[in-house]
C-alpha positions as CSV (number, residue, x, y, z in Angstrom):
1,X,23.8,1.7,-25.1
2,X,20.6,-0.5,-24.8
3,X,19.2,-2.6,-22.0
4,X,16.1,-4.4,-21.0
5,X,14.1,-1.8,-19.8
6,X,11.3,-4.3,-18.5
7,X,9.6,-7.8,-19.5
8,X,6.1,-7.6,-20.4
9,X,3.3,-10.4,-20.3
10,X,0.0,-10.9,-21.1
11,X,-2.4,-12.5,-18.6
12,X,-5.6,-14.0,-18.9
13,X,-5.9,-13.0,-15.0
14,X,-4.3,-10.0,-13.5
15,X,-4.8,-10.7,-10.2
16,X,-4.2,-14.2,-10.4
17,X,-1.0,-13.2,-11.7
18,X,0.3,-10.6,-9.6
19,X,-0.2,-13.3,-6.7
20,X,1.6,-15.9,-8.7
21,X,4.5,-13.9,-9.6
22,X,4.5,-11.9,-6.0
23,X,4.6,-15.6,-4.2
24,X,7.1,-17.4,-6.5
25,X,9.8,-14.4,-7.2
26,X,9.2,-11.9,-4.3
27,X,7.4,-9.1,-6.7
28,X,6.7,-5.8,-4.9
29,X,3.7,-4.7,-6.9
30,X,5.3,-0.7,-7.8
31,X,1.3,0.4,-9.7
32,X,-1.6,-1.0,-11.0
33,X,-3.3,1.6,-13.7
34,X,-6.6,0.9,-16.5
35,X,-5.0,2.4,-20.2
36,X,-7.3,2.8,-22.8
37,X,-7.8,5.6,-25.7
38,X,-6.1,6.3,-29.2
39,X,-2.7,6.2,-27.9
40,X,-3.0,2.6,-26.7
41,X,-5.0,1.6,-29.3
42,X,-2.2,3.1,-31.8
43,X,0.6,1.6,-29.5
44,X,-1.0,-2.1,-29.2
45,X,-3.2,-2.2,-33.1
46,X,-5.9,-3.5,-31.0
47,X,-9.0,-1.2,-31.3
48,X,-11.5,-0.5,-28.2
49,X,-8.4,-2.0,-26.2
50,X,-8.9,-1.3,-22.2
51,X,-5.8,-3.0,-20.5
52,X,-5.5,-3.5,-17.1
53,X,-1.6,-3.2,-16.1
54,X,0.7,-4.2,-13.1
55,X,4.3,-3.2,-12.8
56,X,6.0,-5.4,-10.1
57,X,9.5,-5.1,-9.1
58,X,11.9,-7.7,-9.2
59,X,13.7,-8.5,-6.0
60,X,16.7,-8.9,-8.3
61,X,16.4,-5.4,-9.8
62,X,14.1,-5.0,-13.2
63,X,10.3,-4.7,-13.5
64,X,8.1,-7.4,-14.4
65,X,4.6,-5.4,-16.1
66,X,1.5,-7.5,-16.7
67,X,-1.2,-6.3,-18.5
68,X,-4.8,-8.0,-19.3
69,X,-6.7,-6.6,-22.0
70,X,-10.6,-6.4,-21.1
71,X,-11.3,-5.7,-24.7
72,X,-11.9,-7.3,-27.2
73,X,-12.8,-10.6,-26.8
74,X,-9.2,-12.9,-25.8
75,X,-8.0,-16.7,-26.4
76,X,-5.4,-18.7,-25.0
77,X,-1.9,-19.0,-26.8
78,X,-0.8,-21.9,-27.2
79,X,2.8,-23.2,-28.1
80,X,5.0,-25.9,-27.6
81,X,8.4,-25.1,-26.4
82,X,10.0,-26.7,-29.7
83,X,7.4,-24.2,-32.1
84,X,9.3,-21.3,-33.7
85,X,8.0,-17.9,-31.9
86,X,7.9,-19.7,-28.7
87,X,9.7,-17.9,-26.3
88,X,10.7,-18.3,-22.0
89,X,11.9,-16.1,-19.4
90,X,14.3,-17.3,-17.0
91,X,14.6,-15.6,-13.8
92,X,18.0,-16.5,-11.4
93,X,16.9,-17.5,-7.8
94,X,19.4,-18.2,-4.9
95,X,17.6,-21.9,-4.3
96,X,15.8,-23.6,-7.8
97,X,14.2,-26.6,-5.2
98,X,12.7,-24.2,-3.0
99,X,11.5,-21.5,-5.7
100,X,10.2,-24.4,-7.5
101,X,7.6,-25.8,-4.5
102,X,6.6,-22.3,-4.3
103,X,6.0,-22.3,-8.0
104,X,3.7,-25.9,-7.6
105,X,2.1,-23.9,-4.6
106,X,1.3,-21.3,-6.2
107,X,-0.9,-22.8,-9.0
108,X,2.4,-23.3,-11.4
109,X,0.6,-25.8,-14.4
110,X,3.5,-27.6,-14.6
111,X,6.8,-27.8,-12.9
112,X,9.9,-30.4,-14.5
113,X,12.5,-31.1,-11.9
114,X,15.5,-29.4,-11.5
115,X,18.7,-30.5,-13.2
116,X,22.1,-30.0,-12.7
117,X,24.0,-28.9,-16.4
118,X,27.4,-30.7,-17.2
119,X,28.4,-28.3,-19.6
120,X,32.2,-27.5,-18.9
121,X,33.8,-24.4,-19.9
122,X,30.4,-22.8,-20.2
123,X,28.4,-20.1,-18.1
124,X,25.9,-22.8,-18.2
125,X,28.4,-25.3,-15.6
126,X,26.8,-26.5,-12.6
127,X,24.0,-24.1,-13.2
128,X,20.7,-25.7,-12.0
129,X,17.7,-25.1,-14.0
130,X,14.0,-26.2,-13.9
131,X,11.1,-25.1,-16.1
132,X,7.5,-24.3,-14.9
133,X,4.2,-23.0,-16.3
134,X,2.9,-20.1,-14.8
135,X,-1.1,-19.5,-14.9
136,X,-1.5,-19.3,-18.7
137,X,0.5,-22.1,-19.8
138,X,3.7,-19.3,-20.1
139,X,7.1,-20.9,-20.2
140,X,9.4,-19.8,-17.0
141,X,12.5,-21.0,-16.0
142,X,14.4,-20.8,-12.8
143,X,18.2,-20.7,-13.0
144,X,20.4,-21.5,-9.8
145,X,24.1,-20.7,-11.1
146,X,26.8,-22.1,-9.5
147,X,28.4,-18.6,-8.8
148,X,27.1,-15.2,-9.4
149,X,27.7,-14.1,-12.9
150,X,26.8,-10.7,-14.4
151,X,24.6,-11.3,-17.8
152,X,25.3,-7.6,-18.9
């Protein structure tokens, strides 16, 4: 048996982040912890790496663990959504409009209106979706389903 154990994303601001993700998706922030030494850097391949890490609960059940790495030196990622390798995390809210103005006020880059899908006999039916940036330019998506249904 195998299961998400937890979602893991690099930020170029941990604090920045944890507010982000705390305002937008109700995060309880479960530790904060600085890892660094062989095991990490054997772990990561990144030599001298010191990360600083978040774990934050999701209201919803899961964990959501940030990490910023203070060493070495760090550039922005960039993708389009089209590239190969890019990749989104979709998180299901009970209301897509009002998670999506709390995305915009939190400092969400950019933020597409919410649709409605027409996609009959799909899971997908009625489900209403929007995508948003969160502080580094990260693909998220909210997803409002119709009814409740178990992704397991």
């Amino acid at each position: 048996m195998s299961r998400v154990d937890h979602i893991g994303l690099t930020v170029g601001d941990l604090d920045r982040s944890i507010q982000f993700y705390c305002t937008v998706l109700d995060c309880v922030v479960r530790e904060r912890a600085v890892i660094k030494g062989a095991e990490v850097e054997t772990l990561t391949g990144v030599a001298g790496a010191v990360i600083h890490t978040a774990d934050l609960n999701l209201s919803c059940g899961g964990m959501l663990e940030l990490l910023q790495y203070c060493g070495p030196s760090r550039t922005v990622l960039a993708q389009r959504r089209f590239d190969a390798g890019h990749s989104h995390i979709a998180f299901t809210v009970e209301d897509v409009d009002a998670t999506r103005m709390r995305a915009l006020s939190a400092g969400a880059l950019d933020c597409s209106l919410p649709v409605t899908l027409n996609e009959p006999g799909s899971s997908w039916d009625q489900a209403r979706v929007c995508y948003a940036l969160d502080p580094d330019g990260r693909t998220i998506e909210f997803v409002e389903r119709s009814t409740m249904i178990s992704m397991t």
